[in-house]
C-alpha positions in Angstrom: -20.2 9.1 5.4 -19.7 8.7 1.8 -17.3 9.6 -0.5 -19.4 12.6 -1.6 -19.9 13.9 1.4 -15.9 13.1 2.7 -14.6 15.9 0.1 -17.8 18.2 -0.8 -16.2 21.1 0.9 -13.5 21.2 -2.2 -14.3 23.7 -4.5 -15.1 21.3 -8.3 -12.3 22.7 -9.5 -9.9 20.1 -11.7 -6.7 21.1 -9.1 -8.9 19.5 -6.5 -8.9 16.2 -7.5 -5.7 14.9 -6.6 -6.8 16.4 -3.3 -10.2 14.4 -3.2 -8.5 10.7 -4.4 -6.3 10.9 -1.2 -9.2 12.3 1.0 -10.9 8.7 -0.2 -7.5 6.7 -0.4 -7.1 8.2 3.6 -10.2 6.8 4.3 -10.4 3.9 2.6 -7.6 2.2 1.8 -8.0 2.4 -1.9 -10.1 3.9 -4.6 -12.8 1.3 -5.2 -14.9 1.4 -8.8 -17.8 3.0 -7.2 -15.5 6.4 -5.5 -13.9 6.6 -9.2 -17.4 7.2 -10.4 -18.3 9.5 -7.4 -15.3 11.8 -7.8 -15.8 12.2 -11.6 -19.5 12.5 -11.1 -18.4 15.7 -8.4 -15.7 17.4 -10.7 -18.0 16.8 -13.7 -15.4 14.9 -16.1 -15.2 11.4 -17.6 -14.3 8.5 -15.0 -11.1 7.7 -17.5 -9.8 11.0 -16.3 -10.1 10.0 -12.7 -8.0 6.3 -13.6 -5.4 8.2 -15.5 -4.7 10.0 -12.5 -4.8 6.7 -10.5 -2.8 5.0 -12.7 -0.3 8.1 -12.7 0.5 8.2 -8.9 1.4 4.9 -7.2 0.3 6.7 -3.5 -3.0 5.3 -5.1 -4.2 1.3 -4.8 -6.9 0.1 -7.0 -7.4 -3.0 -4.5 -8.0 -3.2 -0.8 -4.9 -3.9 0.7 -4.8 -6.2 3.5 -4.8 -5.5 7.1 -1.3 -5.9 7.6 0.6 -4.0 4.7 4.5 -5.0 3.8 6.8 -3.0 2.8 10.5 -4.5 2.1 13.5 -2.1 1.7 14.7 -2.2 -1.7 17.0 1.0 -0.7 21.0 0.4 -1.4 21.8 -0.8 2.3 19.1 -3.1 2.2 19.0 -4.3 -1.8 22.6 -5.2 -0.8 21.7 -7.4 2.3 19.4 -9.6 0.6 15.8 -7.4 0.1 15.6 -9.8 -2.8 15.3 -12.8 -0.4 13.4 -11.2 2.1 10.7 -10.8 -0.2 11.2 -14.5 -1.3 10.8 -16.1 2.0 7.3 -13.6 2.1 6.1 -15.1 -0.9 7.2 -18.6 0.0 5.2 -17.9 4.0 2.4 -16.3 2.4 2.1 -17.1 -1.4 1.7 -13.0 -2.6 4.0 -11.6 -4.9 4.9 -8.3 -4.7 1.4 -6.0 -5.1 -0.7 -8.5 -4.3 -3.1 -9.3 -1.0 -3.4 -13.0 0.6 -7.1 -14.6 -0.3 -8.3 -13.7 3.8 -7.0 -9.7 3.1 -4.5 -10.3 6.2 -1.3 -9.0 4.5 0.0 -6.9 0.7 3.5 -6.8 -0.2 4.7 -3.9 -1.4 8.4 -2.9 -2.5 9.4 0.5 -1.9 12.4 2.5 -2.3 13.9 3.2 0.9 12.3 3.2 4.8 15.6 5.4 6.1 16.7 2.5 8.5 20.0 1.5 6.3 21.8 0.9 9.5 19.4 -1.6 10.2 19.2 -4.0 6.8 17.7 -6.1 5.9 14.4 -3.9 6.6 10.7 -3.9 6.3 8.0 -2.5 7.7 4.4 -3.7 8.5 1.7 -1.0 9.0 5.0 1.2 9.6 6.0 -0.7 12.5 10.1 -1.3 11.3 11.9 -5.1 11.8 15.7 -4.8 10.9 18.9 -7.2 10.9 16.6 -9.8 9.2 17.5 -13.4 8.7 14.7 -15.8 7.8 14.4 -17.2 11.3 13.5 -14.0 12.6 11.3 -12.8 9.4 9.1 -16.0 9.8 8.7 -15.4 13.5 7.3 -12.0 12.7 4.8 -13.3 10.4 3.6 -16.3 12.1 2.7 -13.6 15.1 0.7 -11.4 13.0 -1.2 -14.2 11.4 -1.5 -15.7 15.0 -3.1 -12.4 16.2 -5.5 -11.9 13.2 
């Protein structure tokens, strides 16, 4: 199906945008270069329009993220456990930084606010699945599976 067809029921009208970049971001993963053009193409206005609007929301990626997305707490509970670390031992295991994807598009670090399990920090979360009480022991473990099961 492509992207024209995924949101050509919404009426062209400019409040349906937002609307059509998660219909695409839903699908995809991400807004790739050519579903920036198709959406401005379909609502009839400049594709600099359509990246403000990217570039506005952070729901919206710009890159495929990798099969296996991380999220680290950086909530209150969790900042004060060690989040910081958490996400160093990451990038030590898998050499990405925060926002970035691994050269094989196996796992993206992400850093977001809170994941609601403060009882639980030091959090994350891959592909929503949650992993508290992390040491490094236990956060390498974790990886080391999902590589082994890619």
């Amino acid at each position: 199906m492509s992207e024209k067809t995924l949101f050509n029921k919404l009426d062209k009208d400019r409040s349906n945008l937002i609307k059509a970049l998660q219909m695409v971001q839903e699908k995809e993963g991400y807004v790739s270069n050519e579903q920036l053009t198709n959406i401005a193409d379909y609502f009839i206005i400049p594709p600099v329009e359509v990246e403000g609007v990217i570039s506005f929301y952070a729901q919206f990626k710009r890159t495929k993220p990798g099969k296996y997305i991380i999220s680290v707490c950086d909530g209150t509970a969790c900042h004060i456990k060690g989040a910081n670390l958490i996400s160093n031992w990451i990038t030590d295991e898998l050499g990405i930084n925060d926002g970035e994807t691994d050269a094989e598009d196996l796992f993206t670090l992400e850093t977001v606010a809170c994941l609601g399990c403060c009882s639980l920090a030091p959090v994350i979360a891959i592909n929503g699945k949650v992993f508290g009480n992390l040491e490094r022991k236990s956060l390498l473990k974790i990886l080391r599976r999902y590589k082994k099961e890619a």
